[in-house]
DRENDO-1510 file (C-alpha; in Angstrom, 1 decimal, always signed):
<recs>
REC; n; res; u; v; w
REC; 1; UNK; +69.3; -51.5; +178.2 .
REC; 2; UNK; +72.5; -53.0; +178.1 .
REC; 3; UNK; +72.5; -56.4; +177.1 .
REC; 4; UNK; +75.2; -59.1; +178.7 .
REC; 5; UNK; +77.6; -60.5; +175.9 .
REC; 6; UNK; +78.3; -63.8; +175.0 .
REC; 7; UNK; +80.3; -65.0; +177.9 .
REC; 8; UNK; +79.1; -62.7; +180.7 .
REC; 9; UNK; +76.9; -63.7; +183.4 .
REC; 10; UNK; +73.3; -63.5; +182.7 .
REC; 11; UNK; +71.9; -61.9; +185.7 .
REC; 12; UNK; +68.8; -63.6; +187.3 .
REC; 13; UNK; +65.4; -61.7; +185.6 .
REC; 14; UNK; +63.0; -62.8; +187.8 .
REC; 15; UNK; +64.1; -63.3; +191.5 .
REC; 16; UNK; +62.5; -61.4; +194.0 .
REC; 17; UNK; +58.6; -61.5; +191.7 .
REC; 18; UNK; +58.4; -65.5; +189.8 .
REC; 19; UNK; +60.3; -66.9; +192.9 .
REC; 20; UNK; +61.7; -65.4; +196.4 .
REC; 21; UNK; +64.7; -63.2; +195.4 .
REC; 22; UNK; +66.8; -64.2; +199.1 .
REC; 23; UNK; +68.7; -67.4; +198.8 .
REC; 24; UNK; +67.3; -68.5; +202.1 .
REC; 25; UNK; +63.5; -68.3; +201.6 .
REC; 26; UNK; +64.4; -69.7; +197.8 .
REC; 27; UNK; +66.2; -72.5; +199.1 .
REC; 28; UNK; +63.4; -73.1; +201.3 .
REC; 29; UNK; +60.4; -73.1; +199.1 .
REC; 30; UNK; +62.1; -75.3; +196.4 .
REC; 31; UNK; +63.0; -77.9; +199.0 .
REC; 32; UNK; +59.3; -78.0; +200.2 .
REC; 33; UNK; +58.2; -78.6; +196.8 .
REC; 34; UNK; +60.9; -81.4; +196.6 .
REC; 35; UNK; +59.8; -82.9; +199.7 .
REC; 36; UNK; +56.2; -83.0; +199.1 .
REC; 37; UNK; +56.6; -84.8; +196.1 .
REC; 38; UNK; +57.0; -88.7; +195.8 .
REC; 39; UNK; +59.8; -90.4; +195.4 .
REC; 40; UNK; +60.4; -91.4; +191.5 .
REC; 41; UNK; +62.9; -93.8; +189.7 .
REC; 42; UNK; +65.4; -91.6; +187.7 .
REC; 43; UNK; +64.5; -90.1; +185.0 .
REC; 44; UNK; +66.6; -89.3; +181.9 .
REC; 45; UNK; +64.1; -86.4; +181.0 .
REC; 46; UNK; +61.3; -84.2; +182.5 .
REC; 47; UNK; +58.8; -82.0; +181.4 .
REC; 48; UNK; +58.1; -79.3; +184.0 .
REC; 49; UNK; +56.2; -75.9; +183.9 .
REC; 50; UNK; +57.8; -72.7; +184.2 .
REC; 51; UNK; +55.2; -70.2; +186.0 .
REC; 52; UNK; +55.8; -68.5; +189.0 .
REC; 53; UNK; +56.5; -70.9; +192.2 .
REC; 54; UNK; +53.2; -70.0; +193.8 .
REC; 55; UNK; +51.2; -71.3; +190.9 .
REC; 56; UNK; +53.3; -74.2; +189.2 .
REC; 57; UNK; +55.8; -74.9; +192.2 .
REC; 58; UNK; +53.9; -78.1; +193.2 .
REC; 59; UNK; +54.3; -79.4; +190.0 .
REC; 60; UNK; +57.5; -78.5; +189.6 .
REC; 61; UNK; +58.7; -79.9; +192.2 .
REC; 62; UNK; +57.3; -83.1; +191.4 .
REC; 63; UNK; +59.3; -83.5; +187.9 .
REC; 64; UNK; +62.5; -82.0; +189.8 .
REC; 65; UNK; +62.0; -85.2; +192.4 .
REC; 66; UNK; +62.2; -87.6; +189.6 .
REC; 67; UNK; +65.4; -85.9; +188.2 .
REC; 68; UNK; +68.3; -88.8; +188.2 .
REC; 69; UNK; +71.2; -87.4; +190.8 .
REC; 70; UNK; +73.6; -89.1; +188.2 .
REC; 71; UNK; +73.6; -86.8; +185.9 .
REC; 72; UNK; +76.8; -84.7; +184.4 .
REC; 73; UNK; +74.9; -82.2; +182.6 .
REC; 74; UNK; +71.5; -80.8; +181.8 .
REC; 75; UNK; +70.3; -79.9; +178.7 .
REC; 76; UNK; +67.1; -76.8; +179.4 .
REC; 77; UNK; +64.7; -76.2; +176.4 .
REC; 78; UNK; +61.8; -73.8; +176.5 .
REC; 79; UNK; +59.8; -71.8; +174.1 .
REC; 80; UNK; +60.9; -67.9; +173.5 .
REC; 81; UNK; +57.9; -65.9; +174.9 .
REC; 82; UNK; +59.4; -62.5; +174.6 .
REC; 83; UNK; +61.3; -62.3; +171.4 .
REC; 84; UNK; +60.4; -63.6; +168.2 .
REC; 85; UNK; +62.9; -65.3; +165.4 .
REC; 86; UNK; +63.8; -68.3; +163.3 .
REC; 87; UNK; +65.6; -71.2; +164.7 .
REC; 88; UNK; +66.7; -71.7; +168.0 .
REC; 89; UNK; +68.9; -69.1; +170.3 .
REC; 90; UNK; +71.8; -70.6; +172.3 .
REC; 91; UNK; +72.0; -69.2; +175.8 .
REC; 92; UNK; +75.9; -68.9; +175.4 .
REC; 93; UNK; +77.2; -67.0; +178.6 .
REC; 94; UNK; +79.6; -68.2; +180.6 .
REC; 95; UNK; +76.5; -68.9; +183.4 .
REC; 96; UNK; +73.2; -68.2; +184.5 .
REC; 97; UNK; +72.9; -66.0; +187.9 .
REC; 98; UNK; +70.4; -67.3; +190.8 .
REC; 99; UNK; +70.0; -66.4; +194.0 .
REC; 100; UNK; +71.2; -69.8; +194.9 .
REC; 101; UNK; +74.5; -69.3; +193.0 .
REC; 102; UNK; +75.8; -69.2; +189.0 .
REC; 103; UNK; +74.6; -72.0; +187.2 .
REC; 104; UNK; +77.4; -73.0; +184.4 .
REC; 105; UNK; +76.7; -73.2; +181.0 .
REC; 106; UNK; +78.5; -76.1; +178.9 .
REC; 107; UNK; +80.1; -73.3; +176.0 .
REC; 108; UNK; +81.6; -75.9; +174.2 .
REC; 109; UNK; +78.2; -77.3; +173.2 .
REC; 110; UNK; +76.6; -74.1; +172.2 .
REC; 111; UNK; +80.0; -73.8; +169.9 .
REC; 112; UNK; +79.0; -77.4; +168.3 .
REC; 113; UNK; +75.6; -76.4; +167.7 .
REC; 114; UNK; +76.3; -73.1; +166.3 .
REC; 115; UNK; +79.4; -74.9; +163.9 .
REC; 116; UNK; +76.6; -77.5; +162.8 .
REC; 117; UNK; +74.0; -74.4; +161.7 .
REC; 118; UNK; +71.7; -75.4; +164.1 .
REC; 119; UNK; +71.5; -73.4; +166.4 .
REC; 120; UNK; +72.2; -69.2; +166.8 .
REC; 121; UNK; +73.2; -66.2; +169.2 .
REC; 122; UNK; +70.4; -64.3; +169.7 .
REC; 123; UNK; +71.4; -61.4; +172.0 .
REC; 124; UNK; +67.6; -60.8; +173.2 .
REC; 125; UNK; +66.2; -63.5; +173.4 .
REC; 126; UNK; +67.4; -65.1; +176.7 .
REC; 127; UNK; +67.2; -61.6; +178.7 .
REC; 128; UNK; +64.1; -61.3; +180.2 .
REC; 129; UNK; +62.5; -64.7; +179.0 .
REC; 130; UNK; +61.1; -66.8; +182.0 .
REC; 131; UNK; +61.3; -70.3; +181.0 .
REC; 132; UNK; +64.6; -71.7; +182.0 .
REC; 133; UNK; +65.6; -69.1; +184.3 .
REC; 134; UNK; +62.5; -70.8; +186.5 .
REC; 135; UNK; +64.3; -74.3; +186.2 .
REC; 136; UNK; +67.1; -73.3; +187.5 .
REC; 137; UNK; +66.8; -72.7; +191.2 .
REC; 138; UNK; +64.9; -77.0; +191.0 .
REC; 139; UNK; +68.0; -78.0; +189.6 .
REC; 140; UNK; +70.7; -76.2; +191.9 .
REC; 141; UNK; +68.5; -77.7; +194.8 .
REC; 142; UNK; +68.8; -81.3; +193.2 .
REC; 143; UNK; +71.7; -81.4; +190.9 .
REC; 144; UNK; +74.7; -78.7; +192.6 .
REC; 145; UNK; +77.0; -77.2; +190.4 .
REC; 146; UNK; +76.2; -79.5; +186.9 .
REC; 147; UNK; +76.3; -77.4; +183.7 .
REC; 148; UNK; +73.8; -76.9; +181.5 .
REC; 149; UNK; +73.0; -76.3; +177.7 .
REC; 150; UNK; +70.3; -73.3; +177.3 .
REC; 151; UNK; +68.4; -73.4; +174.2 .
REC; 152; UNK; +65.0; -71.3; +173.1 .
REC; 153; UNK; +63.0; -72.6; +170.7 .
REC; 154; UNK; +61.8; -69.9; +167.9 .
REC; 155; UNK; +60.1; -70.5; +165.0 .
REC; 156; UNK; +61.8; -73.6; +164.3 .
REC; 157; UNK; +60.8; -76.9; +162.5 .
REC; 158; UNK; +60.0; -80.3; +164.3 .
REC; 159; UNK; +62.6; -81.7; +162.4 .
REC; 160; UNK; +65.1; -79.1; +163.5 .
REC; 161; UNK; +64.5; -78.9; +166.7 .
REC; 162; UNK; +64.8; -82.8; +166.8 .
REC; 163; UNK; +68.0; -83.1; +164.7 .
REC; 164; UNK; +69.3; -80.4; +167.9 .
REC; 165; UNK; +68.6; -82.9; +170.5 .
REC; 166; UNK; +69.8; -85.7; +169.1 .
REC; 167; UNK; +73.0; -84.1; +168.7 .
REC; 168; UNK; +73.4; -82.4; +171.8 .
REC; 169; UNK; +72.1; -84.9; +174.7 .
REC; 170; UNK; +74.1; -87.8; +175.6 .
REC; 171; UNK; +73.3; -90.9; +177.6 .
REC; 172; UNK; +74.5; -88.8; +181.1 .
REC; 173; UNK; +72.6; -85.6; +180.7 .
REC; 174; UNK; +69.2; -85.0; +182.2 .
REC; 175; UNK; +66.5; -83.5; +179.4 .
REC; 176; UNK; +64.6; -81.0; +180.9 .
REC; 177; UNK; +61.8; -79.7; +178.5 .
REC; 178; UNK; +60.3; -76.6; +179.9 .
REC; 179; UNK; +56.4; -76.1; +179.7 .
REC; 180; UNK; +53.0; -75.6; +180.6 .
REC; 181; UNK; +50.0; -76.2; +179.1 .
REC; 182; UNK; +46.9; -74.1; +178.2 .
REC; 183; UNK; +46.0; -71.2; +179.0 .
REC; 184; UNK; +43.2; -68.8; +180.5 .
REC; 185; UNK; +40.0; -71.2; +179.8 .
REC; 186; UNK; +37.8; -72.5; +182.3 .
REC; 187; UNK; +39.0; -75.0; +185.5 .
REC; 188; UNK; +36.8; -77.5; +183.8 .
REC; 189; UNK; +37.7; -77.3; +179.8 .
REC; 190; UNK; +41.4; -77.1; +180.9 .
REC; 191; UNK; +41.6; -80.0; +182.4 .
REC; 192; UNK; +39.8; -82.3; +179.8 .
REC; 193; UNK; +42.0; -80.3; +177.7 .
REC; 194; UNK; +45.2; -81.0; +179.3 .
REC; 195; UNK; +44.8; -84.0; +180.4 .
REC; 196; UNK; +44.1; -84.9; +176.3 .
REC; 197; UNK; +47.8; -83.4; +175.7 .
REC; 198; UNK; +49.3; -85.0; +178.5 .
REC; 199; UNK; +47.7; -88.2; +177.0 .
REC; 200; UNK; +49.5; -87.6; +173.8 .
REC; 201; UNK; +52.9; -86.9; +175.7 .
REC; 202; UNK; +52.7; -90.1; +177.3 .
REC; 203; UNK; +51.9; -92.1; +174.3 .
REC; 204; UNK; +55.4; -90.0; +172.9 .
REC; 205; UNK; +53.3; -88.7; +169.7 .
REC; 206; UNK; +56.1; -86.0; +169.3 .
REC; 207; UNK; +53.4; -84.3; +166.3 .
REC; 208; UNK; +50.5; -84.3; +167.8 .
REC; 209; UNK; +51.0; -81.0; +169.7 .
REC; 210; UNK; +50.4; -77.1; +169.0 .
REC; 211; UNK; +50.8; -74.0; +170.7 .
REC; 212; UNK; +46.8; -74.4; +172.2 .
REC; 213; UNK; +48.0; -77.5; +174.1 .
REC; 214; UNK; +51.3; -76.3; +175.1 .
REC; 215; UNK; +53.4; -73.4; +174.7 .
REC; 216; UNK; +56.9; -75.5; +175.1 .
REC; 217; UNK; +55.4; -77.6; +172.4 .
REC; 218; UNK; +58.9; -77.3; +170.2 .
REC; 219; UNK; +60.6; -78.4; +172.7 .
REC; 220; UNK; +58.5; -81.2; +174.5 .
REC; 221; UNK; +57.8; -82.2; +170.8 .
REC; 222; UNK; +61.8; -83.0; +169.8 .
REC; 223; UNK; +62.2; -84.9; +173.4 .
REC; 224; UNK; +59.3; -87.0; +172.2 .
REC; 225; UNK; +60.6; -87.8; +169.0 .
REC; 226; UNK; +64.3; -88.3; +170.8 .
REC; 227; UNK; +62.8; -90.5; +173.4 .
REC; 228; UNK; +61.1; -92.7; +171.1 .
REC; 229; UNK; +64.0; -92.9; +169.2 .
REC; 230; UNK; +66.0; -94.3; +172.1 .
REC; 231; UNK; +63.4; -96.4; +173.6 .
REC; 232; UNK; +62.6; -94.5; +176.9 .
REC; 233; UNK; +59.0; -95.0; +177.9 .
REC; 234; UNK; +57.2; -91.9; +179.7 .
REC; 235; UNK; +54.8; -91.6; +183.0 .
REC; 236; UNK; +52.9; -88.9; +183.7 .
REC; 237; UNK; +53.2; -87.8; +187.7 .
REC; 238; UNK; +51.0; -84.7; +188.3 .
REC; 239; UNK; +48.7; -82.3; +186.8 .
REC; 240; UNK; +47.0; -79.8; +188.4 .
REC; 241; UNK; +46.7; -76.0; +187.0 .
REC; 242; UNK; +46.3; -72.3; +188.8 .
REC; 243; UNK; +43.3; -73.5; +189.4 .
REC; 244; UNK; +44.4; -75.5; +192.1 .
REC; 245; UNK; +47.1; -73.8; +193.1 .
REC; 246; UNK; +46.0; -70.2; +193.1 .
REC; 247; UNK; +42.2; -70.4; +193.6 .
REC; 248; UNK; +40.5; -69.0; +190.7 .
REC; 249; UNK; +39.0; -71.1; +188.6 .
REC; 250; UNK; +37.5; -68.7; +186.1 .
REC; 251; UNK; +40.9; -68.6; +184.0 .
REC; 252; UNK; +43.2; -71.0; +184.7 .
REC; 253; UNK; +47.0; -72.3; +183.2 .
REC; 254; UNK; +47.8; -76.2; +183.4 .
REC; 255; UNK; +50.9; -77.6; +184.3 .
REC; 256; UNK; +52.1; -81.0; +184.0 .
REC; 257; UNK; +54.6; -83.4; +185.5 .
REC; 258; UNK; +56.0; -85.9; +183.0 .
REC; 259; UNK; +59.0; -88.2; +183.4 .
REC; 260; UNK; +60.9; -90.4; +181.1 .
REC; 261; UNK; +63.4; -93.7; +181.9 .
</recs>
């Protein structure tokens, strides 16, 4: 497999099986998870799941509605499901392909980061992984042509991952923090479960979170710590998992909605 450079386009990796692969049915879908959900005060950051549409699209598109218009950039966080290393892997092409479109990524940035040693090229780890790519048509439908800042959480340190965000998001970029919650137990014990982490998000207790309660936990862990720092306050706007979504209850994954202002 040939891998796209630093600079190239990365192509889309899961159009056409997470979420339609035509730009029409795409468009469509996302805009009816938009317009189902309520209307929201702007939000400086989200947290929003990253499973296919037909399972965490609802929720989704309930964090994407509370996503402030104003906005000049936006800065994506996830965990690395696929590929496994130290730090955290800068998505450094030129942009991210969609159906909808290329979705530009903000280069100088990554440079900063990787000048500061926090932050690395790691040529495998954005290929195939699912976590932003997911985001992206939600924030072509809501945002247009912003840029973004793509960054993978590996096996990094909560105070590494925080000293990242507090260098790299400014007062007019949206913080999206890419997750879900747990996974494969029952309807019933997932949502006592989840509703617990989402609990602790809300309260913004950025280390009171592990990979059982969420796998973006890096992630949603440095935007607590960054939003606590800067005074935002958090609200939680929808949980549901697969469960509701998809139907069986035997084995379910949770999602949550959760904005910040």
């Amino acid at each position: 497999m040939t891998l796209p450079a630093r600079g190239d386009v990365r192509p889309a990796a899961l159009a056409g099986r997470w979420y339609p692969g035509a730009a029409d049915v795409l468009l469509r879908a996302v805009r009816s998870y938009l317009d189902a959900a309520p209307a929201t005060p702007a939000a400086r950051a989200i947290v929003a799941p990253h499973a296919g549409y037909i399972y965490s699209g609802p929720t989704a598109g309930v964090a994407w509605r509370a996503a402030s218009t104003r906005c000049r950039r936006v800065v994506l966080v996830g965990p690395a499901h696929r590929v496994a290393f130290h730090g955290i892997a800068l998505g450094d092409y030129a942009a991210f392909a969609t159906p909808l479109g290329e979705v530009a990524v903000d280069r100088d940035a990554c440079a900063a980061l990787e000048a500061a040693g926090l932050a690395t090229w790691v040529p495998e780890a954005h290929v195939h992984e699912h976590c932003l790519e997911i985001q992206l048509p939600f924030l072509q439908a809501t945002l247009g042509s912003v840029p973004i800042v793509p960054l993978l959480m590996g096996r990094v340190s909560h105070a590494g991952a925080r000293r990242v965000l507090e260098l790299v998001v400014r007062d007019d970029d949206l913080l999206v923090m890419s997750s879900d919650l747990s996974h494969y137990d029952p309807y019933d014990v997932a949502r006592a479960h989840d509703l617990g982490t989402l609990a602790r998000i809300v309260a913004l207790e950025p280390e009171a979170l592990d990979g059982h309660d969420a796998c973006g936990y890096r992630g949603v862990g440095a935007g607590l710590a960054l939003a606590a720092e800067r005074g935002w306050t958090a609200t939680l706007l929808d949980y549901r998992s697969s469960g509701d979504t998809a139907g069986d209850k035997a084995e379910v994954v949770g999602y949550g909605a959760v904005m910040f202002a």
